[in-house]
C-alpha positions as CSV (number, residue, x, y, z in Angstrom):
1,X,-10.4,6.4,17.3
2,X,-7.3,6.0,19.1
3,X,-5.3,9.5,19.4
4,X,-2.1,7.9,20.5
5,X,-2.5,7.9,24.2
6,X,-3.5,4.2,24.4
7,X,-1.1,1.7,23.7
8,X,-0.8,0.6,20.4
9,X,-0.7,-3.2,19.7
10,X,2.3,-5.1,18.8
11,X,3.4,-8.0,17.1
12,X,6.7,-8.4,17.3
13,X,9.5,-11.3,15.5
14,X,8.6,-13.4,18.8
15,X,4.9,-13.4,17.6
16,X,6.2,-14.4,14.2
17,X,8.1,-17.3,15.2
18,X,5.1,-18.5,17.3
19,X,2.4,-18.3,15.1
20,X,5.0,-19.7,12.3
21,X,7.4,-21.6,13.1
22,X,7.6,-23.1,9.6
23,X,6.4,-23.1,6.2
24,X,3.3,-25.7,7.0
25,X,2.2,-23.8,9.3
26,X,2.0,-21.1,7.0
27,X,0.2,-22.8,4.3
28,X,-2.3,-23.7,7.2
29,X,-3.1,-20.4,8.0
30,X,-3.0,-19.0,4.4
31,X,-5.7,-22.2,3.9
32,X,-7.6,-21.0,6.8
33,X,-7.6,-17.3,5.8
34,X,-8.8,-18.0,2.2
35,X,-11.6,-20.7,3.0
36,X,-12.8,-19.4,6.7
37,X,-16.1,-21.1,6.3
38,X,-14.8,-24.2,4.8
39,X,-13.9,-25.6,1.0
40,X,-16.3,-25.5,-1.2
41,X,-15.3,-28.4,-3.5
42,X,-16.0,-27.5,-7.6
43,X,-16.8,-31.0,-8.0
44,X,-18.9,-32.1,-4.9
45,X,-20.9,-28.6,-5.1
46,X,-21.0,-29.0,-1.7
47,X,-18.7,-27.8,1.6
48,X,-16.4,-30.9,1.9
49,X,-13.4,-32.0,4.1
50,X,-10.0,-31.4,2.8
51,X,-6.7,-32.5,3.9
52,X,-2.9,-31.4,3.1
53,X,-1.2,-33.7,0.4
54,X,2.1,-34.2,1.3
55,X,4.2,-34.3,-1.5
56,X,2.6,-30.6,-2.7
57,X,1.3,-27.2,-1.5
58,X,-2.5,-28.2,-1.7
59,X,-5.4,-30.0,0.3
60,X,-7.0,-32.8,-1.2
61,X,-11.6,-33.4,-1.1
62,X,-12.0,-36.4,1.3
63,X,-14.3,-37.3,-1.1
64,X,-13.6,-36.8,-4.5
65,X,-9.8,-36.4,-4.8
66,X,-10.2,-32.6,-6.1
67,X,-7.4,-30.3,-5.4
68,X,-7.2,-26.8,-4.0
69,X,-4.1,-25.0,-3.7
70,X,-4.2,-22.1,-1.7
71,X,-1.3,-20.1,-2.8
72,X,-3.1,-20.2,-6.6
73,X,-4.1,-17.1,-7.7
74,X,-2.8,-14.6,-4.8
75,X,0.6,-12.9,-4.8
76,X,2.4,-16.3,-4.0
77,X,1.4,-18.0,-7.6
78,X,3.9,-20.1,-8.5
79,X,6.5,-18.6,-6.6
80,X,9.3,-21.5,-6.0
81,X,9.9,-18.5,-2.5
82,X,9.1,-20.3,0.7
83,X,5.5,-19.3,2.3
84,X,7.2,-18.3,5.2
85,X,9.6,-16.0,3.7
86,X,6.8,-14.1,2.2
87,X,5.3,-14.0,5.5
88,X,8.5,-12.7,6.7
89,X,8.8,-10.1,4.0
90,X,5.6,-8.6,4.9
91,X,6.4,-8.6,8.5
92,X,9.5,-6.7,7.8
93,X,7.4,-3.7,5.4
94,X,4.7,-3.7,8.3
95,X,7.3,-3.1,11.0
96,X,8.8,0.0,9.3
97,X,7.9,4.1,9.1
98,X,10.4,4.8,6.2
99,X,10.4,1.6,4.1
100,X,12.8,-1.5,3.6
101,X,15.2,-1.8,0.9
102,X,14.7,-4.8,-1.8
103,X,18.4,-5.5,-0.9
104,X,17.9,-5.8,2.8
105,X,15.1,-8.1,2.3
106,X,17.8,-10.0,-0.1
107,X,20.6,-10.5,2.9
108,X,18.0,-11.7,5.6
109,X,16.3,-14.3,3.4
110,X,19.2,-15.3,1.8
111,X,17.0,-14.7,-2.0
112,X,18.6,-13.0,-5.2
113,X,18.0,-9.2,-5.8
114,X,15.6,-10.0,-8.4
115,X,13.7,-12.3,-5.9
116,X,13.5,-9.5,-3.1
117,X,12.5,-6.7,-5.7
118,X,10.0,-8.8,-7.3
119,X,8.6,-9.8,-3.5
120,X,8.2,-6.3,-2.4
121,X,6.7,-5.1,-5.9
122,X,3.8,-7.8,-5.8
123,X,3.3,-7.1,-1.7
124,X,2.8,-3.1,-2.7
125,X,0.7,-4.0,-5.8
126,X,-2.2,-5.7,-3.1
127,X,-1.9,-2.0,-0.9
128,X,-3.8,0.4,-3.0
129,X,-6.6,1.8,-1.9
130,X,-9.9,3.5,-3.1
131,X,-10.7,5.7,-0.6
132,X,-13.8,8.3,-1.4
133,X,-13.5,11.8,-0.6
134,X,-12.2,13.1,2.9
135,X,-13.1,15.9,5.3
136,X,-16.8,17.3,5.3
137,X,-19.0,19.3,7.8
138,X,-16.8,20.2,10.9
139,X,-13.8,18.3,9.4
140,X,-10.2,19.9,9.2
141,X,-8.5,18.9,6.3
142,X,-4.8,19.9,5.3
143,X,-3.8,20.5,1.7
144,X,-0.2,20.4,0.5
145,X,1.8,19.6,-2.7
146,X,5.4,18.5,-2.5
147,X,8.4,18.2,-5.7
148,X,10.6,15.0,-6.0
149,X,13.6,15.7,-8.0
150,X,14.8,13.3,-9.6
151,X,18.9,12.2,-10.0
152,X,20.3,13.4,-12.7
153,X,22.1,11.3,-15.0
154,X,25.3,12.2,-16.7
155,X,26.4,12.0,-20.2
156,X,29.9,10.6,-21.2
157,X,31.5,14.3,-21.1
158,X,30.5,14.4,-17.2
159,X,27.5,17.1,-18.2
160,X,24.3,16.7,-16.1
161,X,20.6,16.3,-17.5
162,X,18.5,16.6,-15.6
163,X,14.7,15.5,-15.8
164,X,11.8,17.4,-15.1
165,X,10.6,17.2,-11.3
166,X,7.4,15.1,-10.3
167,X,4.6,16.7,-8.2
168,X,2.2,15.0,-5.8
169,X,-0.6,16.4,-4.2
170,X,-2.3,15.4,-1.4
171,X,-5.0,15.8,1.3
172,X,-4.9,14.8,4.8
173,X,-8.5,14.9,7.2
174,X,-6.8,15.8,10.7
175,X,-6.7,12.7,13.1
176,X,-8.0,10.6,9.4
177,X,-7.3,9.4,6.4
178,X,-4.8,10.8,3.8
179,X,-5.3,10.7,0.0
180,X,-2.1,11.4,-2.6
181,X,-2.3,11.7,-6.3
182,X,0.8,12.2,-9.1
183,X,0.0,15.6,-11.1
184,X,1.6,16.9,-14.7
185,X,1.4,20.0,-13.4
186,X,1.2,22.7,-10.5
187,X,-1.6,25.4,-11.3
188,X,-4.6,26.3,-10.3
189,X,-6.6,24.3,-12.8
190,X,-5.2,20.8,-11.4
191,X,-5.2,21.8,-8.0
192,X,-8.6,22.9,-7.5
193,X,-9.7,20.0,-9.1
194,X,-7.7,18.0,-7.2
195,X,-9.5,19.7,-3.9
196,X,-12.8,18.9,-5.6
197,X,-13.2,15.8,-6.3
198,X,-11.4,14.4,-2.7
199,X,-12.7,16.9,-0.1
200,X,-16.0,16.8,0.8
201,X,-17.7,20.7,0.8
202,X,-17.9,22.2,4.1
203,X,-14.8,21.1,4.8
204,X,-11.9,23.5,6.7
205,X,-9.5,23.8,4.1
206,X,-6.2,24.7,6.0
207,X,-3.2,25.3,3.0
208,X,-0.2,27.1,2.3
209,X,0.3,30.3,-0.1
210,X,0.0,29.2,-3.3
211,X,-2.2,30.9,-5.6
212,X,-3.7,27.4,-6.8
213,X,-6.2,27.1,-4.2
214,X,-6.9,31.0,-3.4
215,X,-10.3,30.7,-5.0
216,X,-11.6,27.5,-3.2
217,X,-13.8,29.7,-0.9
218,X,-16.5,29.9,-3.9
219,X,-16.7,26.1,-3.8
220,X,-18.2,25.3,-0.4
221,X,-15.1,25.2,1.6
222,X,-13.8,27.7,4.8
223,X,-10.1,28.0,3.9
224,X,-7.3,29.8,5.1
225,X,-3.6,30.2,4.5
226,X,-0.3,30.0,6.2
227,X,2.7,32.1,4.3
228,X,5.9,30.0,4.4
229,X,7.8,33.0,2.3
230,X,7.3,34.7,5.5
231,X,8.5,31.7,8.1
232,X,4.8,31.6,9.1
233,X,4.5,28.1,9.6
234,X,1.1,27.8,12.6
235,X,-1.2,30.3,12.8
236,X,-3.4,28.8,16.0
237,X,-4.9,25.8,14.7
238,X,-3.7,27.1,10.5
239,X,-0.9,25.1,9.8
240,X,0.1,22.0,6.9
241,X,2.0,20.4,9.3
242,X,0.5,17.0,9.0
243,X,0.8,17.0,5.7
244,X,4.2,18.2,5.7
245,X,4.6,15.3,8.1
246,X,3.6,12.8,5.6
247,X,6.0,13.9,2.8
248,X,9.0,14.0,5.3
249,X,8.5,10.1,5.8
250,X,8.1,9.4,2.4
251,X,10.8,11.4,1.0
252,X,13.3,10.5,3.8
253,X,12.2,6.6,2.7
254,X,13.1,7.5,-1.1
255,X,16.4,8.9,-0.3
256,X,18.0,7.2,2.5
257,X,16.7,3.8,2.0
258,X,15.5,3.4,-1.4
259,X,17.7,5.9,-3.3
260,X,15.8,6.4,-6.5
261,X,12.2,5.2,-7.6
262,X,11.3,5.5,-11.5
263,X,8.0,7.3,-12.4
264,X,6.2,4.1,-13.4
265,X,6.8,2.6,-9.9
266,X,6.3,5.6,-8.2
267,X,2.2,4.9,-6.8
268,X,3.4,1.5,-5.7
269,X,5.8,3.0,-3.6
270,X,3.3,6.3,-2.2
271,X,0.4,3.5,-2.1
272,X,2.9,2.1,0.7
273,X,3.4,5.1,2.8
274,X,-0.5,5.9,2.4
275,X,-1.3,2.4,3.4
276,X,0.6,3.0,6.6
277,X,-0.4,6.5,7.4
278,X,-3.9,5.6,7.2
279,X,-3.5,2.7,9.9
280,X,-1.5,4.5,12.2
281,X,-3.9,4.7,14.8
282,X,-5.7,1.4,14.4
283,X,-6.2,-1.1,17.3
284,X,-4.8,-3.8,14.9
285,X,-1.7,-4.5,14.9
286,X,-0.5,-3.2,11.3
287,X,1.5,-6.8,9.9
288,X,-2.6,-8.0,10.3
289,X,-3.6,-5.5,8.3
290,X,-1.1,-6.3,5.4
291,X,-2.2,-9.8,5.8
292,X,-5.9,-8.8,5.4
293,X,-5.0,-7.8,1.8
294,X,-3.7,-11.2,0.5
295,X,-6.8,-12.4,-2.0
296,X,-7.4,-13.9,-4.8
297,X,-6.5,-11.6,-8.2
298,X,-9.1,-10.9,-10.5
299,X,-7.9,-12.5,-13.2
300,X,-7.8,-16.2,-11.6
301,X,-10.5,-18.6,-12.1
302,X,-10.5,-22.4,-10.8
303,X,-9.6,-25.0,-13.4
304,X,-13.4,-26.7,-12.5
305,X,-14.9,-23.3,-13.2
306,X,-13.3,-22.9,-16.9
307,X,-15.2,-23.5,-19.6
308,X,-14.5,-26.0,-23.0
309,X,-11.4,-24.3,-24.4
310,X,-10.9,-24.0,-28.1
311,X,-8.6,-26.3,-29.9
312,X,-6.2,-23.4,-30.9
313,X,-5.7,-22.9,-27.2
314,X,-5.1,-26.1,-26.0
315,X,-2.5,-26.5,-28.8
């Protein structure tokens, strides 16, 4: 694994330009991503030949006449948003520690708002990830919860209400992976659950003060503590500084760049950062890795591939 002291690949705008200078060659890479062995045509069961139609955003069987459109069923579905633009958006959220704002995306491309929010929500809805559990014989792992609070809003006397505050926990393996999760509630209960079910046992278990994971010991794990009410913050190799790391990017994103993020799009947003994190020492550039993500949703089928519909919903 790369520690940081080999140079990290780049791809920067000049890459871009060059490998798309415009938005056919952007539906010819997106063609060649999604087929990399060839189009299997629905109606010549068979690997066939295809070539671009003109007049739309699909490639045509040499030998049938059957369509495949490569933007169906990904992100891009019926999106009226140049290939290329999309492209460009995920270049920008690749390039980026702390995030990009919906309305910065809407003064480079030129879009609406509504556009640019709706582009970054359906880029961060292909970013989540399943990761099993981290840490495990001879692996450090950090374990840290942080508090967003969230604006208040005011009533029309100028009195504040404010909400309750939103806690995440999370788990980082030293020099790996980090996994985050949205709790109700800060206890020991959901905390040493929490620790359960994503570290591994034999794991170093390296945390701060609270009483939530004092009793981690009896399941499998070596743990100690750093006491921040003390301004301990490293005892030798003790310390939550990664961790601590983490939610300093993703809380200086929220603020300064994003400004507020409701509860229901709140994963989208930490899938994001976790994405990032988790490629930070990869040997690929990180805009590849977005672009790895694009696929096919689950919930597309080809037209061929359909079966007889019922009369009540063809009419």
């Amino acid at each position: 694994m790369n520690n940081g002291s080999v140079r990290k690949p780049k791809y920067t705008l000049p890459d871009f330009l060059e490998q798309f200078p415009d938005d056919d060659a952007a539906l010819e890479w997106l063609m060649g991503f999604m087929y990399p062995a060839g189009v299997k045509c629905h109606v010549c069961k068979k690997v066939t030949p295809h070539h671009r139609v003109k007049s739309r955003k699909s490639y045509c069987c040499h030998l049938c006449g059957h369509h495949v459109h490569p933007m169906a069923g990904t992100i891009f579905h019926k999106s009226t948003t140049p290939l290329r633009l999309w492209l460009y958006a995920i270049f920008l959220m690749a390039s980026t520690r702390t995030g990009v704002s919906a309305k910065q995306l809407e003064r480079e491309l030129g879009v609406t708002y509504k556009t640019a929010w709706r582009m970054f929500k359906q880029i961060r809805s292909m970013l989540d990830e399943k990761l099993g559990p981290v840490g495990g014989e001879g692996k450090t792992v950090e374990v840290d919860e942080t508090l967003l609070y969230p604006r208040p809003k005011r009533d029309r006397e100028g009195k504040a209400e404010f909400k309750p505050k939103t806690i995440i926990i999370g788990a980082v393996e030293r020099g790996g992976n980090i996994k985050t999760e949205i709790i109700g509630y800060q206890n020991r209960e959901v905390c040493e659950g929490y620790v359960v079910a994503n570290v591994l046992p034999g794991s170093t278990l390296y945390t701060d003060e609270f009483k939530g994971y004092y009793w981690l010991w009896k399941r499998g794990y070596s743990h100690a503590t750093v006491r921040h009410a003390v301004h301990e913050y490293a005892v030798g190799d003790c310390h939550v500084n990664s961790i601590e790391g983490f939610w300093g990017n993703f809380k200086t994103g929220l603020r300064g760049c994003y400004k507020h993020c409701g509860l229901a799009y709140l994963p989208s947003y930490l899938n994001e950062y976790t994405f990032r994190y988790n490629r930070r020492f990869s040997d690929v550039a990180m805009f590849n890795h977005f672009l790895a993500r694009i696929e096919k949703m689950g919930w597309w089928v080809p037209y061929s591939e359909r079966g007889p519909r019922s009369f009540s919903e063809i009419v």
